[in-house]
C-alpha positions in Angstrom: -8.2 10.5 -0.5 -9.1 6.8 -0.7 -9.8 4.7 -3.8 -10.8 1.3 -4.5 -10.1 0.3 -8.2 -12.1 -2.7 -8.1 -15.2 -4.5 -6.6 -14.2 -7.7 -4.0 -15.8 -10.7 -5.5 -17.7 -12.5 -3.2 -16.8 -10.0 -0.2 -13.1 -11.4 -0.3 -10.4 -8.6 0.5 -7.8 -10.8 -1.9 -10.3 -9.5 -4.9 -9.2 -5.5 -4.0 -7.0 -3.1 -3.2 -7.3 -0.1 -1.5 -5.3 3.5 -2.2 -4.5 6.2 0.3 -2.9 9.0 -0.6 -2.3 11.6 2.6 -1.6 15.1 1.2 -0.4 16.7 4.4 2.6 14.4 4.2 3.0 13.6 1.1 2.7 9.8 1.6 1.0 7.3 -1.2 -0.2 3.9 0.7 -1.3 0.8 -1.3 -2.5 -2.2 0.5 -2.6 -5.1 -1.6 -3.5 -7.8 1.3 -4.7 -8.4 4.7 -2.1 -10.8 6.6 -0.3 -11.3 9.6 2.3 -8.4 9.5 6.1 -9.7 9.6 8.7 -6.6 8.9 9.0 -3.6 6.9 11.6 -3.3 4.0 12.9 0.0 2.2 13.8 -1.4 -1.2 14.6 2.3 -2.6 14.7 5.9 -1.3 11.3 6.7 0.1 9.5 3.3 -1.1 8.7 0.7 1.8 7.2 -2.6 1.6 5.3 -4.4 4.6 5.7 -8.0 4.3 3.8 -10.4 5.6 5.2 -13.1 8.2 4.2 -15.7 5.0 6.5 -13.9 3.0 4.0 -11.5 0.6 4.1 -8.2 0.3 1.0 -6.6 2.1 1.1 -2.9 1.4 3.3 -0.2 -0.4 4.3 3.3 0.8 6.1 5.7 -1.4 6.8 9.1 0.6 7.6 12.5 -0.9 6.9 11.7 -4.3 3.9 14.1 -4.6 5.8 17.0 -6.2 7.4 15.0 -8.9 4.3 13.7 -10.0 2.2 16.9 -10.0 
């Protein structure tokens, strides 16, 4: 599944985000930005954050959280 809660204005990516969610292993992804990737952080059990080299946070996964939300 992939959703996009809102429109970009004027074609810019900064105006969206975009949703994943990948059933078959249980994974939730939320990309917030496009940038230069810089490292990976696990700030709590199962929930990642990709950082950008500029120091934002670029995406979001949360893993094996399907069940408890169902």
């Amino acid at each position: 599944m992939t959703a996009y809660p809102s429109k970009p204005k004027n074609g810019i990516w900064g105006a969206q985000m975009m949703i994943k969610y990948f059933k078959k292993i249980d994974i939730l992804n939320i990309e917030l930005h496009e940038g230069e990737f810089g490292y990976s952080e696990e700030i709590a059990d199962g929930v990642i954050f990709d950082i950008s080299q500029e120091g934002e946070i670029l995406s979001i996964e949360v893993a094996g959280r399907g069940k408890e939300v169902s």
